[in-house]
N, C-alpha and C positions, 0 to 999 in steps of 0.2 A: 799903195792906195789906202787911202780912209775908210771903214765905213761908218754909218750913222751909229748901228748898235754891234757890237758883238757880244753871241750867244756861248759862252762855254758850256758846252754837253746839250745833246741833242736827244734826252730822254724827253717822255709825254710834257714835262714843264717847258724845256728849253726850247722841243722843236716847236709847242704852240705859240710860242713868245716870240720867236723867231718868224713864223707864220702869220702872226699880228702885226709883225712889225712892215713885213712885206706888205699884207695888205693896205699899210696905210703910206706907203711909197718910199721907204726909206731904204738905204741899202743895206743889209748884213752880214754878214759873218756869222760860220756856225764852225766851233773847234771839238772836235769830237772823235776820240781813237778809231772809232767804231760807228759813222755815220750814218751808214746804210743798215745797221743791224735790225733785223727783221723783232719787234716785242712779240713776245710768248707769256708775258702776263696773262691774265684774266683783270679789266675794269670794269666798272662800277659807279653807277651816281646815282641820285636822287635827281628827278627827272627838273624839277622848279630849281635847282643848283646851275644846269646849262645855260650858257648866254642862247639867245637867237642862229647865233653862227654856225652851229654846231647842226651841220646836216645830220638829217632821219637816218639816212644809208650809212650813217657807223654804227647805228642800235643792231646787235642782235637778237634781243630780247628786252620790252616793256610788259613788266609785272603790276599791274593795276595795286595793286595789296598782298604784297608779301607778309608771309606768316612768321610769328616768333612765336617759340616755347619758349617759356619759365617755368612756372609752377604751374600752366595752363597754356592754352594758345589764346592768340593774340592778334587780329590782322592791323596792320600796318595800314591809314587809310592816306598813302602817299604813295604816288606811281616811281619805281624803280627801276633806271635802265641798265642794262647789260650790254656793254659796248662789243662790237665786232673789232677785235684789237687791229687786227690788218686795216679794216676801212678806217678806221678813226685815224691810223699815223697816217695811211695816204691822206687823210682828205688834211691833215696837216702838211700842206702844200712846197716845199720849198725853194719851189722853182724862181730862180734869178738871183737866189743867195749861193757868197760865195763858200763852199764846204773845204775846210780844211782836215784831212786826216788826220790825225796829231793829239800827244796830250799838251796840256796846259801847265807850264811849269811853274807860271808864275804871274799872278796879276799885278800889273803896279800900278798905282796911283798918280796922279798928275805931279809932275816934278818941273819947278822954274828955276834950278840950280845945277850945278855939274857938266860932265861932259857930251851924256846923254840925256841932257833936258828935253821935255815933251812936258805940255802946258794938256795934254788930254789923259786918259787913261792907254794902256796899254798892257797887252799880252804877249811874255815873252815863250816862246816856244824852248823845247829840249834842245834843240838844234843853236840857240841864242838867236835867232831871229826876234824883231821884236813886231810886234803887230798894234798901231793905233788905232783908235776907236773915238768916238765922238762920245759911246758909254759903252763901259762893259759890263756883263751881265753873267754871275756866277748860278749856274742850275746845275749843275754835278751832281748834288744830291747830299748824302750823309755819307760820312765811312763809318763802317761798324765798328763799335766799343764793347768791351762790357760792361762799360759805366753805363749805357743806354739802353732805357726798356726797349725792347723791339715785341714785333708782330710776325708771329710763325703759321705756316699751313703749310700742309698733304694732300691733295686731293688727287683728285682720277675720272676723266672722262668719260660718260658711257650713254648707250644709244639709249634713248629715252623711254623707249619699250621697255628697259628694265626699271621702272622710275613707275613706282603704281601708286604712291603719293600724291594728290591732285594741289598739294600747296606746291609753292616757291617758297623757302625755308631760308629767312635774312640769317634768324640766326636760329639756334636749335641747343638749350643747354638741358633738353632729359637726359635721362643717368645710365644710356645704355652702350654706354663704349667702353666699357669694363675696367675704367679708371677707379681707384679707391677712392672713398672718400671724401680723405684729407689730402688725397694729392693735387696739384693746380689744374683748375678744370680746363676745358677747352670743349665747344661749342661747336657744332654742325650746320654746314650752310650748303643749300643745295639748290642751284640756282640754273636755267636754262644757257647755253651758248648760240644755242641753233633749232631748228624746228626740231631736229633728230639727236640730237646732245643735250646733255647736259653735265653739270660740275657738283662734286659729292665731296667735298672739302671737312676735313678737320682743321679748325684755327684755334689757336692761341692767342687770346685779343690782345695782351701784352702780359712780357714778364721780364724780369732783372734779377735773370735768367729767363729767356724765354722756353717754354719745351721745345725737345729735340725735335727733328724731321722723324727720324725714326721713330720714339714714344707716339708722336702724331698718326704716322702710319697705323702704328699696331691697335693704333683706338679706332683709325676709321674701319679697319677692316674686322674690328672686334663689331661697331655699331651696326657695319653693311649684314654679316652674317644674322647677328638681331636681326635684321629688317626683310633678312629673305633673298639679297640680292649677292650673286656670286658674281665675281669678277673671274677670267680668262688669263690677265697675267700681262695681256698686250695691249691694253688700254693706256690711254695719251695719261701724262703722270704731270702732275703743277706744286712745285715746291717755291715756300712765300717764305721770306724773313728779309725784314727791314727793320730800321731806329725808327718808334714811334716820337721819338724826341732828340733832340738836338739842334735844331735849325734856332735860329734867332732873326725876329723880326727885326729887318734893315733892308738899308736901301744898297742896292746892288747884289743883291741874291733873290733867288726867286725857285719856288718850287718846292721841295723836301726843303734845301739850304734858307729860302726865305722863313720858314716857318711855317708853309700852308699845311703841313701834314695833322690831321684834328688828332691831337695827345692819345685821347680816349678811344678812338676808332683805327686808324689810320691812315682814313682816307686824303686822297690829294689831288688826286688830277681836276677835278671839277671847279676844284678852287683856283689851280691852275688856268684852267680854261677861263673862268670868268674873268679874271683878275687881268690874263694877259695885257688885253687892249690898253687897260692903265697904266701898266710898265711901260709895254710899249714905247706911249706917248711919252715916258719919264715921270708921269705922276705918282705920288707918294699914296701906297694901299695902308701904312701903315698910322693910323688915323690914329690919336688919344683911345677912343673908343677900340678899334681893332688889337689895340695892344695890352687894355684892360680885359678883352674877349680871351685873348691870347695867355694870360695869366691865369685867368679863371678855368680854361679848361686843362692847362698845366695841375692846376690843385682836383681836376676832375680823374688825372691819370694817376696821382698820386692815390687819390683816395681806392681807387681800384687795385690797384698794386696793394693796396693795408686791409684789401677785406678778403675774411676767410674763405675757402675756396665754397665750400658747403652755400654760403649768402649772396653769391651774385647774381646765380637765379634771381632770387629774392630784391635785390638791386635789381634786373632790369624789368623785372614785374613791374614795380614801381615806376620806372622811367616810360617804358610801354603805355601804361595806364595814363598817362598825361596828354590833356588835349594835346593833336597833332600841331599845332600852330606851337607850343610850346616844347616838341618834341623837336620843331623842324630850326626853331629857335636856337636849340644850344648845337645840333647837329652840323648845322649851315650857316649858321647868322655869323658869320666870322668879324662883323663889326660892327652886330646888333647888340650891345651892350644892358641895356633894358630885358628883352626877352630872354638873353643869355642867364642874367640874375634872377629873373623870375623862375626860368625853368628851376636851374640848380637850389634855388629857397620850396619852390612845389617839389621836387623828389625828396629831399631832402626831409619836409615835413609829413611826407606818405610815408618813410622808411622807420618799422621798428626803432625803438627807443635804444635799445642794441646797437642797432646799427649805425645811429646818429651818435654813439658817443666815439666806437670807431671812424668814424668820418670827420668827427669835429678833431678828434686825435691828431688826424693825419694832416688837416689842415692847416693847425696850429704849431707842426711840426714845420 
């Protein structure tokens, strides 16, 4: 049997694409080692990021104005949600697609020659089975390199009575996790799960090298004892590392592998989520504009990889400090081309004369 689209890999990209595609009547395919696997991540969006579709009951937590430290605090005047990972995959529906347990060995291309000619796309399975498709759609994700910056975290669950902080903490770059100096900083984000939870994360926004899990550790638990708060030992534990790069905008991948991961942050499901219904239908997200967005925030991850670890405070004071509409510009506008140029010429022109000539360095490298 045919179907309309097949989805390889059934992480938050694939199973929503997959989910889109059903609701709009078409049949699928979803090829996935591990289909049913329960996500243990922690997500995250910006609430104006969500399409419509996206029911309330997967939010565990909407943050009116999340706080950032830099050299000061900062509120955030954009609502940020905290997704219930369990509700969100359920409500990513898959009922009537069909799930193949299985890896993906091999996608081919429409072939009108040879002895197995197929005029469609198709997926050949480990087993050489070959599976056609009307389109196929690669969301597997990245594999790790160390040619690739990646994004690293540590964190630890804990009941919210220990949380005597009244912000929500997007991010957190003061000096008290007992890192030197000059070594690569990494930033504190402390954010609700549940009325009675919440997540106390060390992250590493990106590095090439990223820091270890373990150096991550020993900073969150250096900042927790700063702060007053002991941990018991048996608290729920969340370790993060992914390629904040390597995807390439094109048509037939989607998700981390299409490119929606932001260089500079590493977010992606949201992108994902909006985006789906466009794949879905086969339409092209990758616009002149979306792919000049795509370039620009490439030379935005760049530039953060080339500044000294002591100035990034300093860098996102500056970005922080920018009307939210231009904030929300380079963060989300993935094919807002105008606002995206504007943000990055307003930080750019807020930042030390120092820092501009590091950054124009990196640029022109």
């Amino acid at each position: 049997m045919t179907s309309d689209l097949i989805v390889c890999g059934a992480g938050p990209a694939g199973r929503a694409l997959a989910h889109r595609a059903l609701a709009q009547g078409q049949s699928v395919t979803v090829i996935d080692p591990r289909p049913g696997h329960r996500w243990t991540a922690t997500y995250a969006a910006w609430a104006d990021e969500l399409p419509e579709w996206v029911p309330s009951r997967t939010f565990a937590a909407v943050v009116e104005r999340p706080a950032v430290w830099t050299t000061r605090r900062i509120e955030v005047e954009r609502e940020y949600v905290v997704f219930d990972t369990a509700a969100l995959q359920d409500s990513l529906d898959l009922t009537g697609a069909t799930i193949i347990t299985d890896r993906v060995a091999e996608i081919v291309p429409p072939s009108r020659s040879g002895p197995h000619a197929l005029d469609m796309p198709s997926v050949r399975l480990p087993s050489g089975a070959v599976l056609p498709g009307g389109r196929v759609v690669d969301a597997r994700g990245i594999p790790r390199s160390p040619a690739l910056a990646e994004q690293t975290a540590y964190g630890v669950v804990i009941d919210s009575e220990q949380w005597a902080e009244p912000d929500t903490l997007f991010m957190d770059w003061r000096a008290d996790n007992g890192a030197d100096p000059g070594e690569p900083r990494s930033f504190f984000y402390a954010i609700p799960l549940s009325a009675n939870t919440i997540l106390l994360e060390e992250t590493c926004l990106a590095g090439r090298p990223a820091l270890e899990s373990h150096t991550l550790e020993d900073r969150l638990m250096h900042r927790l004892r700063s702060r007053g708060i002991t941990l018991t030992g048996t608290e729920r534990v969340e370790r993060v590392r992914f390629p904040v790069e390597g995807g390439r905008p094109r048509a037939g991948f989607f998700g981390a592998a299409g490119a929606l991961t932001h260089p500079a942050t590493g977010y992606s499901v949201a992108a994902a989520l909006r985006t789906a219904d466009g794949v879905a239908l086969g339409d092209s997200i990758w616009t002149p504009a979306a792919r000049t967005v795509n370039r620009l925030r490439q030379t935005g991850l760049r530039a953060l990889l080339t500044l000294p670890p002591q100035d990034l405070p300093l860098f996102f004071d500056a970005f922080f400090a920018l009307p939210v509409a231009r904030q929300r510009a380079y963060l989300s506008g993935r094919d807002d081309l105008p606002g995206t140029a504007a943000a990055m010429s307003a930080l750019f022109a807020a930042l030390p004369w120092r820092l501009r000539r590091k950054l124009a360095a990196a640029i022109v490298r």
